[in-house]
C-alpha positions as CSV (number, residue, x, y, z in Angstrom):
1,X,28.0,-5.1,-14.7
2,X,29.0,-8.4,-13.6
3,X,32.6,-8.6,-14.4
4,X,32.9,-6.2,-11.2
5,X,31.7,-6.0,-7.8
6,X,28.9,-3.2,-7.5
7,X,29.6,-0.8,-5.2
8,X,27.0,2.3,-4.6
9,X,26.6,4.1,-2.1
10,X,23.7,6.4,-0.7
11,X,25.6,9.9,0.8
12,X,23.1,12.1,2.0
13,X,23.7,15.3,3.5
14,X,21.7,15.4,7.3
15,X,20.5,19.0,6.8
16,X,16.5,17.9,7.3
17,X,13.9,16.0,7.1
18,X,14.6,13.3,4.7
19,X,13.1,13.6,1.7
20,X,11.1,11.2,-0.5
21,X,13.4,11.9,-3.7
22,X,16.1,10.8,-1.9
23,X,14.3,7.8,0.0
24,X,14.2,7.4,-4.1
25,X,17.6,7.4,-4.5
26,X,18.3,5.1,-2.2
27,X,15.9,2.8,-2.7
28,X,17.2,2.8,-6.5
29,X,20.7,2.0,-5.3
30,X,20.1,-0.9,-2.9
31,X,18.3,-2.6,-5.8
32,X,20.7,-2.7,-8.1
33,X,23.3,-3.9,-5.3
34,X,21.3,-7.0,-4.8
35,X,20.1,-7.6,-7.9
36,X,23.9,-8.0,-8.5
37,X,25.4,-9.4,-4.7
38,X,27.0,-5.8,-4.3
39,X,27.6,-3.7,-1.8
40,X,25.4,-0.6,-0.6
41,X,27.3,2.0,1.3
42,X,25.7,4.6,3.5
43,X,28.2,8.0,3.8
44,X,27.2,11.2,5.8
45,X,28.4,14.4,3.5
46,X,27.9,16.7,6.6
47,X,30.8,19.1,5.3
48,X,27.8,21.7,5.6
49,X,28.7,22.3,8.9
50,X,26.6,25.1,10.0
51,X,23.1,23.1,8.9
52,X,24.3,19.6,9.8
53,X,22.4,18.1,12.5
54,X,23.2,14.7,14.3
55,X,19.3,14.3,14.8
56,X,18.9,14.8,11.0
57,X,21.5,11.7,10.7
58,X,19.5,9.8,13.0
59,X,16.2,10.6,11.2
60,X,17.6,9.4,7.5
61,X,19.1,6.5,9.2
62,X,15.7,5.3,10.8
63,X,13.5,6.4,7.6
64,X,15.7,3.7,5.5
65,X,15.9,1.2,8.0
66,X,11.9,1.7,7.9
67,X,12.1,0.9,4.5
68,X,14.2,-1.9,4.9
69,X,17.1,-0.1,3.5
70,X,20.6,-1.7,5.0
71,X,24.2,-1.0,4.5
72,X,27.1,-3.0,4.6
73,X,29.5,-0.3,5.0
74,X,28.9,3.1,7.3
75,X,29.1,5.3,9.9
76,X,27.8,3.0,12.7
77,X,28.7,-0.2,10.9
78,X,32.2,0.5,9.9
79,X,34.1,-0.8,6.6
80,X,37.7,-1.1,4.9
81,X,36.8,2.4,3.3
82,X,36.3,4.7,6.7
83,X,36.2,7.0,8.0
84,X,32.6,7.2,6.4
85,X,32.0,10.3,7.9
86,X,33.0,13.5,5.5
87,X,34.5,15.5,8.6
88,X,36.2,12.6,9.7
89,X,38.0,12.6,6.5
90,X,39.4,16.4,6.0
91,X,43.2,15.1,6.3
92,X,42.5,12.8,3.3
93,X,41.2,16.0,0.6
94,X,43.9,17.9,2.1
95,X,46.3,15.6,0.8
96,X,44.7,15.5,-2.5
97,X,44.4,19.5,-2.4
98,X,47.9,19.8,-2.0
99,X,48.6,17.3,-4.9
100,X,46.2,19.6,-7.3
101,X,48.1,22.7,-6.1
102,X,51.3,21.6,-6.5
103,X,50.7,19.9,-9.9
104,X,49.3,23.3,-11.1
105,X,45.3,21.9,-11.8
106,X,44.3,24.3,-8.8
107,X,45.2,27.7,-7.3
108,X,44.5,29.6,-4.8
109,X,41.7,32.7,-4.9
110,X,41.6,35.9,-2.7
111,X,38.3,37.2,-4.2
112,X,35.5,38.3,-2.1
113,X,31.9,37.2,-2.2
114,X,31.0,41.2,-3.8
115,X,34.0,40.7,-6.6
116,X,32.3,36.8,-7.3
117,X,28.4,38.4,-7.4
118,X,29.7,41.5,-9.7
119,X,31.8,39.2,-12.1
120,X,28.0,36.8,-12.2
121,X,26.1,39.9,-12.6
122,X,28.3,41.4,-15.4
123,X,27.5,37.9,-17.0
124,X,23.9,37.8,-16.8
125,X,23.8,41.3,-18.3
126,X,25.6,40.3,-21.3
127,X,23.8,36.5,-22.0
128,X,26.3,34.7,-20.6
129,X,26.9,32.1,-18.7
130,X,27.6,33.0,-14.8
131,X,31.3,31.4,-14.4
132,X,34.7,32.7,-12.7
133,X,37.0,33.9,-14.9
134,X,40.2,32.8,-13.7
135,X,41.0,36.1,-12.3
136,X,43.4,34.9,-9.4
137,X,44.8,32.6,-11.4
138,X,47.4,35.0,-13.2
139,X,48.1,36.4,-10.0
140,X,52.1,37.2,-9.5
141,X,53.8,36.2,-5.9
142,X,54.2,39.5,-5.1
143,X,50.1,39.9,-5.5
144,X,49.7,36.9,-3.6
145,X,51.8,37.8,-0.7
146,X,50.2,41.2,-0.6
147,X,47.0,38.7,0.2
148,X,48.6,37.0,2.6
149,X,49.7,40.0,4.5
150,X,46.4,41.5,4.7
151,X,45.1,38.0,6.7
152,X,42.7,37.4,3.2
153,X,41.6,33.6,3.6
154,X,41.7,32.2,0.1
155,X,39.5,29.3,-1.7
156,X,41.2,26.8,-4.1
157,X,40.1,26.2,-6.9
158,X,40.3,23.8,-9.7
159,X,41.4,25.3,-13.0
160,X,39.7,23.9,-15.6
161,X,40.9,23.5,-19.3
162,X,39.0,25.8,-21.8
163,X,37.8,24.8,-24.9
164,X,36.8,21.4,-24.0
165,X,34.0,19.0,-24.6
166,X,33.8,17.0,-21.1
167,X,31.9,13.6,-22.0
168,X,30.5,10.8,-19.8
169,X,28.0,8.0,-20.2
170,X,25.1,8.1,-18.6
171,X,22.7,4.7,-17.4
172,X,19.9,7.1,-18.5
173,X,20.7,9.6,-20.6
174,X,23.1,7.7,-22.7
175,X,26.1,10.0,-23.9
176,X,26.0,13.8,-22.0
177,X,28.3,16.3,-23.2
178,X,29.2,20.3,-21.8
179,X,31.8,22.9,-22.5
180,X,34.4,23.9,-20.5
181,X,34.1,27.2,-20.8
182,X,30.4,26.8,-19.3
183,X,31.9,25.1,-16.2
184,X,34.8,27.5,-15.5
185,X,37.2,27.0,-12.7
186,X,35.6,26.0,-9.6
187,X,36.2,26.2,-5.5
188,X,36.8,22.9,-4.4
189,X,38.3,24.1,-0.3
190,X,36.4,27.1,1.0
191,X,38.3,29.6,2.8
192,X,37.3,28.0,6.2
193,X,39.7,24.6,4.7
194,X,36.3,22.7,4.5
195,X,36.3,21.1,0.6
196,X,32.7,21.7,-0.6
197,X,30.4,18.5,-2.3
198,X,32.2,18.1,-5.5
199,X,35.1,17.7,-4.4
200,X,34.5,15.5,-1.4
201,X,32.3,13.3,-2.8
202,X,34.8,12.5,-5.9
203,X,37.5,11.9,-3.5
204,X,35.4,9.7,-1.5
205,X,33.9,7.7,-3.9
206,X,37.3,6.7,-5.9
207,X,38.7,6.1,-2.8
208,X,35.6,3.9,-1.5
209,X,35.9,2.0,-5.0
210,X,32.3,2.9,-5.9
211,X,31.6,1.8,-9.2
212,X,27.8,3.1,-9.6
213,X,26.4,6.5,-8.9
214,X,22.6,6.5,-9.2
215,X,21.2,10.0,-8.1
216,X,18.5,12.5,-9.0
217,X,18.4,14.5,-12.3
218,X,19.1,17.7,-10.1
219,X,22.9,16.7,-10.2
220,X,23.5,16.2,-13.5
221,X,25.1,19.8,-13.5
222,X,28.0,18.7,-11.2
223,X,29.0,15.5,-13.2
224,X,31.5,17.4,-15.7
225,X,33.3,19.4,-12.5
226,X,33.5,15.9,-11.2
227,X,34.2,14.3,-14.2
228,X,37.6,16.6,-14.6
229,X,38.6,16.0,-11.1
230,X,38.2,12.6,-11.6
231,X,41.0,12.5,-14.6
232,X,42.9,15.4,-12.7
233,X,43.3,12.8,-9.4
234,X,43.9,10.4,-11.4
235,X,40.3,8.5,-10.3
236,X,38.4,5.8,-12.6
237,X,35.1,7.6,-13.1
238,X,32.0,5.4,-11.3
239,X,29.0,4.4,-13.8
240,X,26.4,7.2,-13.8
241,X,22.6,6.9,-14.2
242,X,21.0,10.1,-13.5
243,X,17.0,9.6,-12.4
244,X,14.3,11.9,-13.1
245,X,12.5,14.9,-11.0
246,X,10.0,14.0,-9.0
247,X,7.0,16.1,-10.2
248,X,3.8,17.2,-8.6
249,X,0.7,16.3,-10.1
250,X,0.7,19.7,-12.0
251,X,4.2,19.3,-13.1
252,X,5.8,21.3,-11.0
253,X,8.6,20.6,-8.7
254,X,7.3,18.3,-5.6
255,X,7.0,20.7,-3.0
256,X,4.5,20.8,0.5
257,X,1.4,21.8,-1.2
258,X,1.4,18.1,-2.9
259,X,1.6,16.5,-0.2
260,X,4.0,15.5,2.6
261,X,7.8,15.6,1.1
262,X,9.2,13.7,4.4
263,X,9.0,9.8,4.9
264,X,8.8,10.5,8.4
265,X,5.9,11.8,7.9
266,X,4.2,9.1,5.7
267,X,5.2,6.9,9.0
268,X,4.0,8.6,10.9
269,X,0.4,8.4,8.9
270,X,0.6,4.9,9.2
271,X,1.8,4.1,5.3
272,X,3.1,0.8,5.5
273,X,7.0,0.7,4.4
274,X,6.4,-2.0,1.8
275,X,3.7,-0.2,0.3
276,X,6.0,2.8,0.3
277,X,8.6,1.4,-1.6
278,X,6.7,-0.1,-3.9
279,X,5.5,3.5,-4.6
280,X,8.8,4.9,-5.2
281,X,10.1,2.0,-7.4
282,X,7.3,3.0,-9.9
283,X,8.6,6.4,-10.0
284,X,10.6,6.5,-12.8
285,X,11.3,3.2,-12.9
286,X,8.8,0.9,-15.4
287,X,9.0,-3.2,-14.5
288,X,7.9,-3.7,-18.5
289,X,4.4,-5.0,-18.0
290,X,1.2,-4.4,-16.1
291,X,1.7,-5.7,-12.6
292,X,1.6,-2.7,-9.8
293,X,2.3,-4.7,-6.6
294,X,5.7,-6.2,-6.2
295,X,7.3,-7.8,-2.9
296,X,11.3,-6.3,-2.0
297,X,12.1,-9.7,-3.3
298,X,10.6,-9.2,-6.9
299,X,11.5,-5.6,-7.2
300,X,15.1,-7.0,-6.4
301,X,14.7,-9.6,-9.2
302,X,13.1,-7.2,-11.8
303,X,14.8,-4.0,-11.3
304,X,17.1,-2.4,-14.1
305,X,18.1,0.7,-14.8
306,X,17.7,0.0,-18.8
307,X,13.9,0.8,-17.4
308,X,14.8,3.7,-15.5
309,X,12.8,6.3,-17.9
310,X,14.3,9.6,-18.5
311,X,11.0,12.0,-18.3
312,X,9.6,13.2,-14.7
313,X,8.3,11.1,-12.5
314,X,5.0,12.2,-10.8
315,X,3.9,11.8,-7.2
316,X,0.3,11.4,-7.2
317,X,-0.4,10.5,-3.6
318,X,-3.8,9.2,-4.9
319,X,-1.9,6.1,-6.9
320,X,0.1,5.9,-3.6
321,X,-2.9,5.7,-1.6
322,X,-4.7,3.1,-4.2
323,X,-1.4,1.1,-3.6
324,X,-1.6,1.4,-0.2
325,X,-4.5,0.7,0.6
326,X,-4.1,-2.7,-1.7
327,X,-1.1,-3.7,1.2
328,X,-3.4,-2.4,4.8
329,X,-6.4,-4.5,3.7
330,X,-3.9,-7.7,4.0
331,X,-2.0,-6.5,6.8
332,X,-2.5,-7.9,10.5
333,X,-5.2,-6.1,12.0
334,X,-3.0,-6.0,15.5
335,X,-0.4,-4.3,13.2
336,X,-3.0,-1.8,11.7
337,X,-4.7,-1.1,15.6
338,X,-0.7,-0.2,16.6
339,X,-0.5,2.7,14.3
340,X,-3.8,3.7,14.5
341,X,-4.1,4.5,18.3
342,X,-2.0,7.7,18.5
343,X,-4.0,8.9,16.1
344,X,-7.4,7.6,18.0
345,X,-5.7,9.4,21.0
346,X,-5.6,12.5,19.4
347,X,-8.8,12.7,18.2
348,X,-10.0,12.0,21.4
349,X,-11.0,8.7,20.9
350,X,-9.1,6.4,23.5
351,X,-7.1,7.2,26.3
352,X,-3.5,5.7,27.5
353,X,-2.7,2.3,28.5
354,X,-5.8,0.6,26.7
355,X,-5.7,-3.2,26.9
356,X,-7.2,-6.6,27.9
357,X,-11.4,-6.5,26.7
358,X,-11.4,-3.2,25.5
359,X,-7.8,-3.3,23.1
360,X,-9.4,-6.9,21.9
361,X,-12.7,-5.0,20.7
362,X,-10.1,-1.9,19.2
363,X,-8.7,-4.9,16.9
364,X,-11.9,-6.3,15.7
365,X,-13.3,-2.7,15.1
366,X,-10.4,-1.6,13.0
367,X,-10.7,-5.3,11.4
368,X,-13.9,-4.2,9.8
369,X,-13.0,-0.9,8.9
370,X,-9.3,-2.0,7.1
371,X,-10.8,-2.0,3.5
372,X,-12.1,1.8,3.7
373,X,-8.9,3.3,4.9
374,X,-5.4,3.8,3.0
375,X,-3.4,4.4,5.5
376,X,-4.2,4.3,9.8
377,X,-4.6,7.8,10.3
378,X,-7.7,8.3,8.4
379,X,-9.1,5.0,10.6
380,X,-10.3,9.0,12.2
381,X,-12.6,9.3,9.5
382,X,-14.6,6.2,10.2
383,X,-14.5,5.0,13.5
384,X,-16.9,7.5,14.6
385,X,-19.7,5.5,14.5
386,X,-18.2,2.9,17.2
387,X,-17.7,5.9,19.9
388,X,-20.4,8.1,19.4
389,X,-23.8,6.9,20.4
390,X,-25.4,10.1,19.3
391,X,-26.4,9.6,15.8
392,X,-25.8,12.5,13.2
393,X,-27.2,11.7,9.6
394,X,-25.1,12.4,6.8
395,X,-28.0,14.0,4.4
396,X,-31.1,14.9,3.7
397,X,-31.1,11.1,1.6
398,X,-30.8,9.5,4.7
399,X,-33.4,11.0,6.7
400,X,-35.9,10.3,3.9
401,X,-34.9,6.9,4.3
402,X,-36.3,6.4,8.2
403,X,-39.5,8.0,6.8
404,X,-40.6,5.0,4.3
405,X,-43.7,3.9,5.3
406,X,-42.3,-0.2,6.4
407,X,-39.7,1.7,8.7
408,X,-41.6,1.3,11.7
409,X,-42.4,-2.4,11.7
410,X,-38.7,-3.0,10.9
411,X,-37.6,-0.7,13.6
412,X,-40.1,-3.0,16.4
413,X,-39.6,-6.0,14.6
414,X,-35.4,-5.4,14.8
415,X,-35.4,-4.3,18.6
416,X,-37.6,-7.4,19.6
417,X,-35.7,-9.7,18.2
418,X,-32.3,-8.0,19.1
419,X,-33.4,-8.0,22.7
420,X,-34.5,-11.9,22.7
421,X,-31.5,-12.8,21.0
422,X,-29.0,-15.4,23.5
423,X,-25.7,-14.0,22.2
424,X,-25.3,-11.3,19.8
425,X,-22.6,-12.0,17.5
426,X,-22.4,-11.3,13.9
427,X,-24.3,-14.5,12.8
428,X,-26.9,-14.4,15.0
429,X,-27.3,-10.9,14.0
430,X,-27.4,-12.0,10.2
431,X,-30.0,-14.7,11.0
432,X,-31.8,-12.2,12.7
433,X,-32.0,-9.7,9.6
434,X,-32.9,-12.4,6.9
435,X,-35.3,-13.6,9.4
436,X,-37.0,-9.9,9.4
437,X,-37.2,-9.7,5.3
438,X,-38.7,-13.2,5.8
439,X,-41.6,-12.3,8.1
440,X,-42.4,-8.3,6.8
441,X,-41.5,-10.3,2.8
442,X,-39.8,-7.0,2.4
443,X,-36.7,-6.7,0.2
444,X,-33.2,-6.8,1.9
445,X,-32.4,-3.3,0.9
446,X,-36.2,-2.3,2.4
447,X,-34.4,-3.8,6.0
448,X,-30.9,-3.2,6.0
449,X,-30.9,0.4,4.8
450,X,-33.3,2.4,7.4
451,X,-31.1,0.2,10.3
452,X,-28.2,0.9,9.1
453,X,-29.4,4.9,8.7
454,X,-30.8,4.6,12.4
455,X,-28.0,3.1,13.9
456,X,-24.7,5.1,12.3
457,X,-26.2,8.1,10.2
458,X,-25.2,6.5,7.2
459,X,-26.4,4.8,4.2
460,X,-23.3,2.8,3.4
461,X,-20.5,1.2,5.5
462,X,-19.4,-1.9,7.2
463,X,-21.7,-5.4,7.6
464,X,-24.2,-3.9,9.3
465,X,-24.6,-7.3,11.6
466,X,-20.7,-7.2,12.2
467,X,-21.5,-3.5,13.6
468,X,-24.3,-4.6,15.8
469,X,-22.1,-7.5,17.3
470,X,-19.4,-4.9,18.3
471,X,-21.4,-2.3,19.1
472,X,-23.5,-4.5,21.5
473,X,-27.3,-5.1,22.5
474,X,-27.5,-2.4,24.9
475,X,-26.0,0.6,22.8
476,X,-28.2,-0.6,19.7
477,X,-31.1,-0.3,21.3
478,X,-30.5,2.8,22.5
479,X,-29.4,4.3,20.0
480,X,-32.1,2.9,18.4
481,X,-34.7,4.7,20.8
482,X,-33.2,7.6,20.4
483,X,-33.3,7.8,16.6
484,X,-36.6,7.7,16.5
485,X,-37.2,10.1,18.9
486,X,-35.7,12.6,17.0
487,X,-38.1,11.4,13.6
């Protein structure tokens, strides 16, 4: 690998949401281009003109910037390779097309879309192999005119020698091998003059010297027709390393009902980015020991594709939220109050515009709840117990609690004190609780549980006296009178 630059390039097609297979892909790329001081090249294949969006460009473009995914070459950043654009490029494969067509490796075809299905159908009834049979290629002038005549646009396609074994090495799958006659000659220009993936992308990547092409397992079925174009043009095949499926937890191809497929919406959630790609460099990929948490700059350092393991990789979005959570318990609690707050303004929580006193006390709640949440969006399922004075117990466990027969005396004793106390911060409010088991000699557990049941509901959750210091004396002691009201 050395005795080269690495070039690789990430070329996705802007026809969606971008996908977390291909954030993947990319991710896989850009690792093994600075692992090794090469270049990472970002190219838009958006010769799928009728799906191809600009704001789908825009969204893969801000999903890998998220991730801290650069390029040195691209679209907006230019290169010595562009036009990095695939439409910006059709003058190029027609040159190549023409070369192919004159050099007899393509030819072009007047079938119809019914001819095409029939010949597949015929296939499928007899065990075969669906693949064109070269019909138009025998085709005399005088049939081709006729064509012509009749305003028929035609494909071209790529005539591909029978009876061969086409061969590549693979970065993950070690030698890979298919029969010609399996492949059968292919359309590289559809009939609108628009060349179609594997043809573009061949082009492109010889001419953008790209020496590595890392990409998901579902292309392994286009190498070979790339493979012969490659030799056909002329072209020194790039390295290939074909990754693995990403699998559901039920082994089944990752689809909605697994979980969000989109990184925008993982942002959007509130995932950090670094714990993210930390996620995906663990699918399919194994560092070789048991560490689970790496920084960009170790997976940089450690990354191979000798690790990259051929068998499915699984998303199980409860290892992504273990991970994650492991990264928003370090994180800046400013950083974590950010993304949390459109999702406190949807439930209702906070308005617009919140700031000065009232943002300041926001932070230092969502300081305390940090280590219960994996990502800010479910800060929702937590917070509750800061906004709503009217307390709502969780069980039937927790009301038994309030009815112990000390309750009572802690309750008075708690609300005394509480009300005497100068300042109530969180160690006053600890002083005050030890000094309560102290004078009642009851157990800690005998004190802390019933107030923390008469104050939130529940039996478990944040330091209580960290709770009673943000939720302040007046609320606590009303709440306080209230809950016992209602036992």
């Amino acid at each position: 690998m050395l005795q080269q630059e690495i070039r690789v390039r990430f070329a996705p097609s802007p026809t969606g949401p971008f996908h977390i297979g291909g954030a993947r892909s990319a991710l896989f790329n850009w690792l093994l281009a600075k692992k090794f001081n090469g270049k990472f090249i970002m190219r838009i294949e958006d010769t799928d003109l009728e799906r191809s969006t600009k704001e789908s460009e825009e969204g893969i473009k801000e999903a890998l910037h998220w991730l801290g995914i650069t390029w040195d070459e691209g679209t907006d950043v230019g290169g010595p390779y562009g036009p990095y654009r695939q439409t910006e490029r059709l003058d190029t494969y027609d040159t190549y097309t023409k070369q192919l067509l004159e050099n007899g490796q393509a030819y072009y075809c007047y079938c119809s879309e019914e001819e095409i299905e029939a010949e597949r159908q015929a296939q499928l009834d007899k065990g075969e192999n669906p693949h064109y049979g070269g019909r138009c290629r025998h085709l005399t002038e005088e049939e081709k005119a006729g064509f012509v005549k009749r305003g028929v646009k035609p494909t071209v396609r790529f005539h591909v020698k029978e009876n061969q074994q086409i061969m590549f090495k693979d970065m993950v799958r070690d030698t890979v091998s298919f029969d010609s006659n399996g492949v059968g000659d292919f359309v590289i220009v559809k009939s609108d003059g628009v060349p179609v993936y594997n043809y573009a992308v061949v082009v492109d990547d010889a001419l953008m010297k790209i020496t590595h092409v890392i990409r998901g397992e579902e292309h392994l079925s286009n190498t070979p027709r790339q493979v012969v174009l490659y030799e056909a043009l002329g072209f020194v095949p790039p390295v290939f390393g074909h990754i693995s499926l990403i699998l559901g937890t039920d082994r089944t191809k990752m689809s909605k009902r697994h979980g969000a497929t989109a990184v925008d919406s993982y942002r959007k959630l509130g995932y950090l980015p670094e714990a993210i790609v930390n996620f995906l460099a663990l699918l399919g990929w194994s560092p070789g020991g048991e560490k689970e948490f790496f920084s960009i700059e170790e997976l940089i350092q450690e990354f191979s594709m000798e690790r990259v393991a051929k068998n499915p990789a699984v998303f199980d979005v409860d290892k992504l939220n273990y991970i994650s959570a492991q990264y928003i318990k370090k994180a800046d609690p400013e950083l974590i109050t950010e993304l949390a707050m459109p999702h406190l303004k949807e439930a209702g929580y906070i308005g617009d515009g919140i700031t000065g006193e009232k943002k300041q006390w926001l932070v230092e709640v969502v300081t305390l709840l940090q280590e219960y949440i994996s990502y800010a969006a479910e800060i929702v399922n937590h917070i509750d117990i800061f906004f709503n004075d009217n307390v709502e117990f969780e069980n039937d466990e927790a009301i038994q609690v309030l009815k112990d027969a000390d309750v009572p005396a802690v309750m008075e004793s708690f609300r005394e004190k509480l009300t005497a106390l100068e300042v109530v911060d969180a160690p006053n409010v600890k002083a005050l609780l030890k000094s309560i088991t102290k004078e009642l000699k009851l157990g800690g557990k005998k004190v802390f549980m019933p107030l923390r049941v008469a104050l939130t509901g529940k039996m478990h959750g944040p330091d209580l006296d960290k709770v009673v210091a943000l939720l302040g004396r007046e609320r606590i002691i009303n709440r306080l009178t209230t809950t016992l009201t209602k036992i």
